[in-house]
N, CA, C and O atoms as a GROMACS GRO file, in nm:
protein
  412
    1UNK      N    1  -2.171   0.865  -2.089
    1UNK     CA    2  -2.291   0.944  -2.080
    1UNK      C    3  -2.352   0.924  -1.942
    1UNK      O    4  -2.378   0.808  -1.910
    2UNK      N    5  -2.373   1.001  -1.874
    2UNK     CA    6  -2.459   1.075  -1.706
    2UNK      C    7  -2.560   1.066  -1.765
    2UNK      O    8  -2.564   1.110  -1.880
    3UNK      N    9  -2.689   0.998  -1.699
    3UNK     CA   10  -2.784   1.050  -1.691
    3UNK      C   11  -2.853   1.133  -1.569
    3UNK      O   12  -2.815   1.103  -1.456
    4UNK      N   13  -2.942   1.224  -1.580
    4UNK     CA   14  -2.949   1.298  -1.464
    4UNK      C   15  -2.999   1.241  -1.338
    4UNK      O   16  -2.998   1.120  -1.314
    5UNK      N   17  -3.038   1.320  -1.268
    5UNK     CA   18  -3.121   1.205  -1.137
    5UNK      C   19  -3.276   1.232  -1.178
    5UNK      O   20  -3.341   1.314  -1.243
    6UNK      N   21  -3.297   1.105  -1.096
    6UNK     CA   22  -3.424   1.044  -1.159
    6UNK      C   23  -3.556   1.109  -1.094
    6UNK      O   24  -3.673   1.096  -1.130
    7UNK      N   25  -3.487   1.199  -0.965
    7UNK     CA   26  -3.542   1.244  -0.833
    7UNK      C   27  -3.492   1.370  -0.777
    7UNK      O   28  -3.370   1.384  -0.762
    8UNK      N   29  -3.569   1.460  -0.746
    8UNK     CA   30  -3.544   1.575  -0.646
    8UNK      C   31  -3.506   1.544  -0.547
    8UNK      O   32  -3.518   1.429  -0.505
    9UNK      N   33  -3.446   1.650  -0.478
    9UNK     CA   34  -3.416   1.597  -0.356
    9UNK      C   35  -3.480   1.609  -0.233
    9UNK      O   36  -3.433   1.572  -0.125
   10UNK      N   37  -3.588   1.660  -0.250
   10UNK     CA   38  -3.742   1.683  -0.184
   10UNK      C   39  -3.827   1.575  -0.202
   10UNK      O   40  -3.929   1.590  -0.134
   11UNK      N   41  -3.826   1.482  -0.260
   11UNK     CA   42  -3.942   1.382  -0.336
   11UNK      C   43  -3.962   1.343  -0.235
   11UNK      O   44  -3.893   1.365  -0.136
   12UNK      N   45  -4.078   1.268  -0.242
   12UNK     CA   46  -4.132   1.144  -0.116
   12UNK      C   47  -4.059   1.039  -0.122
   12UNK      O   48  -3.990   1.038  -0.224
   13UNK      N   49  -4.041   0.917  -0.030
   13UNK     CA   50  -3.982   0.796  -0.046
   13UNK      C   51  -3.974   0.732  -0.166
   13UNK      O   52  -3.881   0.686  -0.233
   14UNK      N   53  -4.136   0.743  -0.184
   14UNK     CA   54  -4.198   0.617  -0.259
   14UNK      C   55  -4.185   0.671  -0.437
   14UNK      O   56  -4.233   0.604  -0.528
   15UNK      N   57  -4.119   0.792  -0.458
   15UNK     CA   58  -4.036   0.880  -0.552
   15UNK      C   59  -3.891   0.800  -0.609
   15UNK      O   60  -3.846   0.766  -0.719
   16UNK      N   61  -3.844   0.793  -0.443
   16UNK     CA   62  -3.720   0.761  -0.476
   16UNK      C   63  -3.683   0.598  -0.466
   16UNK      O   64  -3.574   0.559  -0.510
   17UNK      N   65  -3.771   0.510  -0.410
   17UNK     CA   66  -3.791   0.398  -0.437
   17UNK      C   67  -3.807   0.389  -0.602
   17UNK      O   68  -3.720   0.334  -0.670
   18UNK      N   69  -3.906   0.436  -0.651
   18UNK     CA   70  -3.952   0.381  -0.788
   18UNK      C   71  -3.818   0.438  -0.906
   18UNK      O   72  -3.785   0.374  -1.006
   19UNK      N   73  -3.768   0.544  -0.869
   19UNK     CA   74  -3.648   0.608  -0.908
   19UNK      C   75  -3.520   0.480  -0.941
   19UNK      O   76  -3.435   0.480  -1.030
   20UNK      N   77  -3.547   0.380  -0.838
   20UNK     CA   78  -3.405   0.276  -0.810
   20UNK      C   79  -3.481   0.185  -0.862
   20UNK      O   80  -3.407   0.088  -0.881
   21UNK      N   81  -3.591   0.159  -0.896
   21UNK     CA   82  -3.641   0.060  -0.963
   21UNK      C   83  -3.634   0.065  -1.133
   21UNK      O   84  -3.588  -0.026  -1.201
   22UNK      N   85  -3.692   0.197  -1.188
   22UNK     CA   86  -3.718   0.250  -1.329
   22UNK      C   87  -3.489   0.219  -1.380
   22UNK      O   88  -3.429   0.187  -1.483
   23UNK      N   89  -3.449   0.252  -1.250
   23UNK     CA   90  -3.313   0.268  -1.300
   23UNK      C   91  -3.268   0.132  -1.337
   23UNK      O   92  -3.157   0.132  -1.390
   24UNK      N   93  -3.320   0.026  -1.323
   24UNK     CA   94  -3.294  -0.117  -1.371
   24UNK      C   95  -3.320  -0.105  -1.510
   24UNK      O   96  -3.229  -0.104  -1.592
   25UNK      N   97  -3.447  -0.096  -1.542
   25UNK     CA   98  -3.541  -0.085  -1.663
   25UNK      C   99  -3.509   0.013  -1.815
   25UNK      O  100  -3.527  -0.011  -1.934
   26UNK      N  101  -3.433   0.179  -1.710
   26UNK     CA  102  -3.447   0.252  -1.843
   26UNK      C  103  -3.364   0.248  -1.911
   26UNK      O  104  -3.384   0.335  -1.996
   27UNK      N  105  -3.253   0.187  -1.934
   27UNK     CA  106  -3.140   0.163  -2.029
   27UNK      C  107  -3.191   0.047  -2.143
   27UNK      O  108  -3.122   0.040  -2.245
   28UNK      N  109  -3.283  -0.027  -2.134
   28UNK     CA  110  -3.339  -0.123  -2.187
   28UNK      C  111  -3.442  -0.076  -2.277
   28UNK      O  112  -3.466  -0.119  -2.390
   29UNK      N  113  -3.512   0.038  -2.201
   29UNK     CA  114  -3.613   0.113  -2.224
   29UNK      C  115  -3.550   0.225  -2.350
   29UNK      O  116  -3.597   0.213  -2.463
   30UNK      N  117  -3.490   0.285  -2.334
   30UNK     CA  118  -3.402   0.376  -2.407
   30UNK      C  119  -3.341   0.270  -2.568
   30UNK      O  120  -3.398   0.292  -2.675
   31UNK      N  121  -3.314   0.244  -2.567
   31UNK     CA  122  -3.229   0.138  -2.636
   31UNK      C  123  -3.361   0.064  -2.699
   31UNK      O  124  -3.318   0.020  -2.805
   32UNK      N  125  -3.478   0.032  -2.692
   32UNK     CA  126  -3.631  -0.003  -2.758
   32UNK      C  127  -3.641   0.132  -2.867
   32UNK      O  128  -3.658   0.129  -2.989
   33UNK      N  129  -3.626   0.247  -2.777
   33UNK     CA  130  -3.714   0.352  -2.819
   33UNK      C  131  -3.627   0.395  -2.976
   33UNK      O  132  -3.670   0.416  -3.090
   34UNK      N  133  -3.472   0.393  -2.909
   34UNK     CA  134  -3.393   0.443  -3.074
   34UNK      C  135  -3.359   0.369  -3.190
   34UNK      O  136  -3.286   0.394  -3.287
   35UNK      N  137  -3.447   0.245  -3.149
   35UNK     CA  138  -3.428   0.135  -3.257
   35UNK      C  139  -3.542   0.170  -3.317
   35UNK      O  140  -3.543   0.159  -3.439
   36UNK      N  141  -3.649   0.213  -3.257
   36UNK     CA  142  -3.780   0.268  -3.340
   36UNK      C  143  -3.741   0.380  -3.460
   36UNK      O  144  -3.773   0.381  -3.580
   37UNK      N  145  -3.639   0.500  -3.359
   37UNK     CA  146  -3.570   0.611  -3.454
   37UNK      C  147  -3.525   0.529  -3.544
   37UNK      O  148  -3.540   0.566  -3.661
   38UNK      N  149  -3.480   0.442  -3.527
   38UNK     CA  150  -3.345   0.373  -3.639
   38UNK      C  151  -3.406   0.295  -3.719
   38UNK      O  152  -3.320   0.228  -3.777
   39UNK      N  153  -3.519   0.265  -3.756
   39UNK     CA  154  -3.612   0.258  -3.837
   39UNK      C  155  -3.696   0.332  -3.917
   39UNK      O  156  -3.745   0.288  -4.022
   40UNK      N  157  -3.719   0.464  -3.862
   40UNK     CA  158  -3.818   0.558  -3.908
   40UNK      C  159  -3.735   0.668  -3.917
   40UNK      O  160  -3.700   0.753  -3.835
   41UNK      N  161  -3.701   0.642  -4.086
   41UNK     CA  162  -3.633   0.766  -4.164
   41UNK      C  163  -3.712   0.899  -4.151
   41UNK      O  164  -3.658   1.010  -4.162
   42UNK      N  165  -3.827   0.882  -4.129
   42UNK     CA  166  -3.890   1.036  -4.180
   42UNK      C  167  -3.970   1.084  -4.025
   42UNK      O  168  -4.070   1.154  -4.018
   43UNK      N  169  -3.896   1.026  -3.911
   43UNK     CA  170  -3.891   1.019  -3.752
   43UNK      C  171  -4.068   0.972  -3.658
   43UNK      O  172  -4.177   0.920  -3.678
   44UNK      N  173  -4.010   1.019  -3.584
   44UNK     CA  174  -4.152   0.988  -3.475
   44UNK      C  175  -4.167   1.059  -3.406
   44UNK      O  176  -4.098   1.161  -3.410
   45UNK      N  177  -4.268   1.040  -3.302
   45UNK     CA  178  -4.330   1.162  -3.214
   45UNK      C  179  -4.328   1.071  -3.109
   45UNK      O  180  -4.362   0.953  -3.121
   46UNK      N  181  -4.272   1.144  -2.962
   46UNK     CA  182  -4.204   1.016  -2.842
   46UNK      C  183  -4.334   0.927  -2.834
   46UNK      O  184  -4.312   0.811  -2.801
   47UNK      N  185  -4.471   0.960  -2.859
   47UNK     CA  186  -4.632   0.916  -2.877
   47UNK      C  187  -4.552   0.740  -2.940
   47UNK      O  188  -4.509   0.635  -2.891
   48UNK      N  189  -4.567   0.788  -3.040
   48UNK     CA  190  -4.529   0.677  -3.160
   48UNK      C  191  -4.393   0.581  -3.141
   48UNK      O  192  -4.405   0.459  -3.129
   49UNK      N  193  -4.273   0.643  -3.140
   49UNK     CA  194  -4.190   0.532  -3.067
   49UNK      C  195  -4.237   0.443  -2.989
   49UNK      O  196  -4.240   0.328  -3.034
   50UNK      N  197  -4.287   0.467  -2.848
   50UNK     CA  198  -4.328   0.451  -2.734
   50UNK      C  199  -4.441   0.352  -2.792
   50UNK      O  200  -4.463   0.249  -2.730
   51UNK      N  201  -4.505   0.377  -2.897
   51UNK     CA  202  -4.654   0.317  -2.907
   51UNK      C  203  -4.585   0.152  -2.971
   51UNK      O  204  -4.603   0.037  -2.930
   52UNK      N  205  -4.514   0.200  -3.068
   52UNK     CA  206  -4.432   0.103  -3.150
   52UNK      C  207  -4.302  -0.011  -3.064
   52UNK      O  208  -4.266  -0.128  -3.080
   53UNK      N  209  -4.274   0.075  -2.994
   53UNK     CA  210  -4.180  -0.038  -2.886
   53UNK      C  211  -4.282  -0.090  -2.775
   53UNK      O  212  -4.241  -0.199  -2.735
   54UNK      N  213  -4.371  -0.062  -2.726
   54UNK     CA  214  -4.502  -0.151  -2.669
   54UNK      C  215  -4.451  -0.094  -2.536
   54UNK      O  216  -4.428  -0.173  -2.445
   55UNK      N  217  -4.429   0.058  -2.517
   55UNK     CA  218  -4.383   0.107  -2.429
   55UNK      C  219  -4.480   0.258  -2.346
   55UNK      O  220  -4.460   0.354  -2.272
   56UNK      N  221  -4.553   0.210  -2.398
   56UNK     CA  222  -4.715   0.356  -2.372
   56UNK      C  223  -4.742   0.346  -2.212
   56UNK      O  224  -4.808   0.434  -2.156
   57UNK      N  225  -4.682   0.222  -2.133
   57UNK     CA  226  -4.762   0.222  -1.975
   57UNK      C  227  -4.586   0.263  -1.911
   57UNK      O  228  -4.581   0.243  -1.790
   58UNK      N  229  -4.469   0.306  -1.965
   58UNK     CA  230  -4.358   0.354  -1.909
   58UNK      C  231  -4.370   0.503  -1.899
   58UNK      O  232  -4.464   0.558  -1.958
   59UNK      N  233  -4.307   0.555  -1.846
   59UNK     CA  234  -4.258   0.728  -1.855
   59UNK      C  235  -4.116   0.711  -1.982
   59UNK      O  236  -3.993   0.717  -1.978
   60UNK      N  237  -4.238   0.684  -2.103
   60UNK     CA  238  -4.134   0.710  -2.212
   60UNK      C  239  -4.121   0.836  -2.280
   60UNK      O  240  -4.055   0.850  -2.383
   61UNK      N  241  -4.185   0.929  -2.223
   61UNK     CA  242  -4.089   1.085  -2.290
   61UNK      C  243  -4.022   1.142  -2.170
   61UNK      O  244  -4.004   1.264  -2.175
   62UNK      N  245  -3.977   1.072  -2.051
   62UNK     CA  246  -3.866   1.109  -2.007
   62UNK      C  247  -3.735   0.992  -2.084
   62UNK      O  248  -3.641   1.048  -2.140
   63UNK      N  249  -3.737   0.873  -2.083
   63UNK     CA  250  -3.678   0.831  -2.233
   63UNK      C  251  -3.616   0.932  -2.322
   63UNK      O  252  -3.502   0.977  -2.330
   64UNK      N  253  -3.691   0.946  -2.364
   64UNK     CA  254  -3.717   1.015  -2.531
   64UNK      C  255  -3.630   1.152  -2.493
   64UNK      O  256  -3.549   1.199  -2.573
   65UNK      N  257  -3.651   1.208  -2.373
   65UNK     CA  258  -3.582   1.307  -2.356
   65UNK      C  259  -3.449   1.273  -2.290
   65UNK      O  260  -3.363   1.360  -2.304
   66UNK      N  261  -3.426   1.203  -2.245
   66UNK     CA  262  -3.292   1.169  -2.208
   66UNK      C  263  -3.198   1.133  -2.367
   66UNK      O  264  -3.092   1.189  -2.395
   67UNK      N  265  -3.255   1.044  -2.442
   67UNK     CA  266  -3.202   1.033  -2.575
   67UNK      C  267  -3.161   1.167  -2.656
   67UNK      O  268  -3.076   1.170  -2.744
   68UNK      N  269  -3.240   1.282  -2.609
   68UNK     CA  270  -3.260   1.395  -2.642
   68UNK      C  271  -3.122   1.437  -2.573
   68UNK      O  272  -3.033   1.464  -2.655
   69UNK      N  273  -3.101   1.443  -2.493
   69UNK     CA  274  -2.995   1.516  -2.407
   69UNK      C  275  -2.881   1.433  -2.454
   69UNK      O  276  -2.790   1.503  -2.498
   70UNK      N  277  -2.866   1.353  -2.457
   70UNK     CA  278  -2.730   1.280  -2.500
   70UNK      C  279  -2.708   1.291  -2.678
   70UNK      O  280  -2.610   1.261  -2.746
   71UNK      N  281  -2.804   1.332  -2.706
   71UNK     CA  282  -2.776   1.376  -2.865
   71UNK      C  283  -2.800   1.274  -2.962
   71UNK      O  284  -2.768   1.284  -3.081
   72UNK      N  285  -2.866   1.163  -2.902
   72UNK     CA  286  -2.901   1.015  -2.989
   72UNK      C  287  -3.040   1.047  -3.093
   72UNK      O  288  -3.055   0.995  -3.203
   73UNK      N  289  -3.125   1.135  -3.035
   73UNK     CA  290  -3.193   1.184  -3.127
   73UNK      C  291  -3.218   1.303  -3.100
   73UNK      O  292  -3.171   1.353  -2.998
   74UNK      N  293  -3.320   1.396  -3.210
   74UNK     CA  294  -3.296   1.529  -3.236
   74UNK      C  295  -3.490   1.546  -3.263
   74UNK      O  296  -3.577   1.464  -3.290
   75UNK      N  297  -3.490   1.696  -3.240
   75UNK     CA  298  -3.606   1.756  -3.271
   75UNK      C  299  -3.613   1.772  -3.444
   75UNK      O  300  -3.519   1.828  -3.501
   76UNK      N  301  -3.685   1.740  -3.491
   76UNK     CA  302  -3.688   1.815  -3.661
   76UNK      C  303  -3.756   1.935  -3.725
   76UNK      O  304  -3.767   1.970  -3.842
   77UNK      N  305  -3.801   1.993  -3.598
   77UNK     CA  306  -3.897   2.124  -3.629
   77UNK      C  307  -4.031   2.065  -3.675
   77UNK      O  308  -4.125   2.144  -3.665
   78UNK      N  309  -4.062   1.939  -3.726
   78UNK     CA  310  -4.210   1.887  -3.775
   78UNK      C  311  -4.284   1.872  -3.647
   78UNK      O  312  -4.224   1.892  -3.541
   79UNK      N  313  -4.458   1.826  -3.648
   79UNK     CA  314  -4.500   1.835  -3.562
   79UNK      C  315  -4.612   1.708  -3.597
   79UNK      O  316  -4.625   1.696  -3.719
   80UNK      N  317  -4.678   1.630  -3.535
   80UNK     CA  318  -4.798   1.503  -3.518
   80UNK      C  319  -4.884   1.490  -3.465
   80UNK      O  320  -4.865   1.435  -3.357
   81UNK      N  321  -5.000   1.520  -3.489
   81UNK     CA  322  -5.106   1.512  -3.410
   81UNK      C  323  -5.088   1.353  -3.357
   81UNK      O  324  -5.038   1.257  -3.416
   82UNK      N  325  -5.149   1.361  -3.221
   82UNK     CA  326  -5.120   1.276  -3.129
   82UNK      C  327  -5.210   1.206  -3.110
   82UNK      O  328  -5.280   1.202  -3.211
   83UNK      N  329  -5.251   1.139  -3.022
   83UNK     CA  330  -5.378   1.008  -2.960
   83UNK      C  331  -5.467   1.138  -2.947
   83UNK      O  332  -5.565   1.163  -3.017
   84UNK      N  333  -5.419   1.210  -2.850
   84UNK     CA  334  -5.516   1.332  -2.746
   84UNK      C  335  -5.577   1.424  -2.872
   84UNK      O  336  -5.665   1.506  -2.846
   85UNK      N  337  -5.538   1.412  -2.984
   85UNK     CA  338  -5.575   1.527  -3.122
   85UNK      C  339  -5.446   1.665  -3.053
   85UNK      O  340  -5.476   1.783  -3.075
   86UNK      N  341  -5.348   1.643  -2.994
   86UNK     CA  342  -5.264   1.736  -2.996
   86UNK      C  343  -5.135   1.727  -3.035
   86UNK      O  344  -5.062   1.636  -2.995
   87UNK      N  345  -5.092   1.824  -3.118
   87UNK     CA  346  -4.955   1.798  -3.183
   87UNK      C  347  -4.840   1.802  -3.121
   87UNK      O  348  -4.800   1.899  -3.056
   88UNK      N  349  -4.780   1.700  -3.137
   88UNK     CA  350  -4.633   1.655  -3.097
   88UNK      C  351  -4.530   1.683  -3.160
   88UNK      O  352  -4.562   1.681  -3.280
   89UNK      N  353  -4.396   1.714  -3.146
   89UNK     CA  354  -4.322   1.763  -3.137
   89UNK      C  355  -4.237   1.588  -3.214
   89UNK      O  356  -4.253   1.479  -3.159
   90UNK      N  357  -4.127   1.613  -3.384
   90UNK     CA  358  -4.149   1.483  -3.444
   90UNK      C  359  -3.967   1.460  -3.430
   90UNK      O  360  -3.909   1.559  -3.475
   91UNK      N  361  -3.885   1.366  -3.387
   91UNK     CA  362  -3.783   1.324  -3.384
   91UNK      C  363  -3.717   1.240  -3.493
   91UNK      O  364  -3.782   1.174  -3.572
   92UNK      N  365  -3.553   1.249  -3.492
   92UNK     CA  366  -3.504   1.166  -3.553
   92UNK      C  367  -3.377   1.136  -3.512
   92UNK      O  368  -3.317   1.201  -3.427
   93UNK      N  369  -3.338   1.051  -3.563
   93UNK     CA  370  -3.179   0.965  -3.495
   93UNK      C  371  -3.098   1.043  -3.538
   93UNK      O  372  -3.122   1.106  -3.641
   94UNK      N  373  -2.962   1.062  -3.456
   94UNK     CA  374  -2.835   1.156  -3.504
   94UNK      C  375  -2.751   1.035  -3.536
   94UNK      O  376  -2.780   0.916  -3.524
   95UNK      N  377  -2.642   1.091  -3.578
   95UNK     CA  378  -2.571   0.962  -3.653
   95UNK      C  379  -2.526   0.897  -3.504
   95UNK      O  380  -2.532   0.776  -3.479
   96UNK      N  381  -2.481   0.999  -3.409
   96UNK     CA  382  -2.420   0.948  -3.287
   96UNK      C  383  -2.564   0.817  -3.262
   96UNK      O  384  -2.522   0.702  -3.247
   97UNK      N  385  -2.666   0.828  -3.260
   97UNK     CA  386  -2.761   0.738  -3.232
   97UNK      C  387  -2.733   0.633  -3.311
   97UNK      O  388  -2.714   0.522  -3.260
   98UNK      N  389  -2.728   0.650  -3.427
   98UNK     CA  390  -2.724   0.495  -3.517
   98UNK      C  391  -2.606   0.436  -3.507
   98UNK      O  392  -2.606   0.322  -3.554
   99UNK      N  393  -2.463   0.486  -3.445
   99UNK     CA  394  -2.361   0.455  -3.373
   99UNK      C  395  -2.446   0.323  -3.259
   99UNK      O  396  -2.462   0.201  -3.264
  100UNK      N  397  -2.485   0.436  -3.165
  100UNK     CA  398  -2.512   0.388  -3.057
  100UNK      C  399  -2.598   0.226  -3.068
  100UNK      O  400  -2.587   0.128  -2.994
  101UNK      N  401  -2.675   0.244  -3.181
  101UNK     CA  402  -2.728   0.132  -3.239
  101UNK      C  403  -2.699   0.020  -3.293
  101UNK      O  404  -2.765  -0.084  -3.294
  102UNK      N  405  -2.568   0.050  -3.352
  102UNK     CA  406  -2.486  -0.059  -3.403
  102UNK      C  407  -2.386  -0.120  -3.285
  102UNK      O  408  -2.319  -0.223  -3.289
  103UNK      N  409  -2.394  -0.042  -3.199
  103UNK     CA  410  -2.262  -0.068  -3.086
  103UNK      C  411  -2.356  -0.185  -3.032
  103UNK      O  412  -2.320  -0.255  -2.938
   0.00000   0.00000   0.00000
């Protein structure tokens, strides 16, 4: 699995500095978030993972969406009102995820 780049190719330095830094972190980060999925049969909202892996001060719905792109978890059509009172968009693990979980 590729993940995409972390950075345009226009960004400022200090873009692509933090880019080579987050890239230490988000595999660790990722791997928090679908153990949350892999707990929560009836899913989460990237809000709630994120809140539950103690991950709210990361860029965890780029996470959440990378998990998204690799097919580890999935949209369910449900929706969650959020911290902000706005509804979120509610996830769940694909089997490829609970794979990924046991691996």
């Amino acid at each position: 699995m590729t993940d995409p780049p972390r950075t345009r190719t226009d960004d400022y330095e200090t873009s692509n500095e933090g880019a080579i830094q987050v890239a230490t972190r988000a595999g660790a980060q990722k791997m928090e978030l679908l153990k949350r999925f892999a707990v929560n049969p009836h899913g989460l909202t990237d809000e709630q993972a994120a809140d539950s892996a103690k991950l709210t001060r990361t860029c965890y719905w780029k996470r959440c969406g990378e998990l998204r792109a690799a097919g580890l978890i999935e949209f369910t059509g449900d929706t969650r009102v959020g911290i902000a009172g706005v509804r979120r968009r509610v996830s769940v693990i694909t089997e490829r995820g609970r794979t990924a979980v046991q691996n």
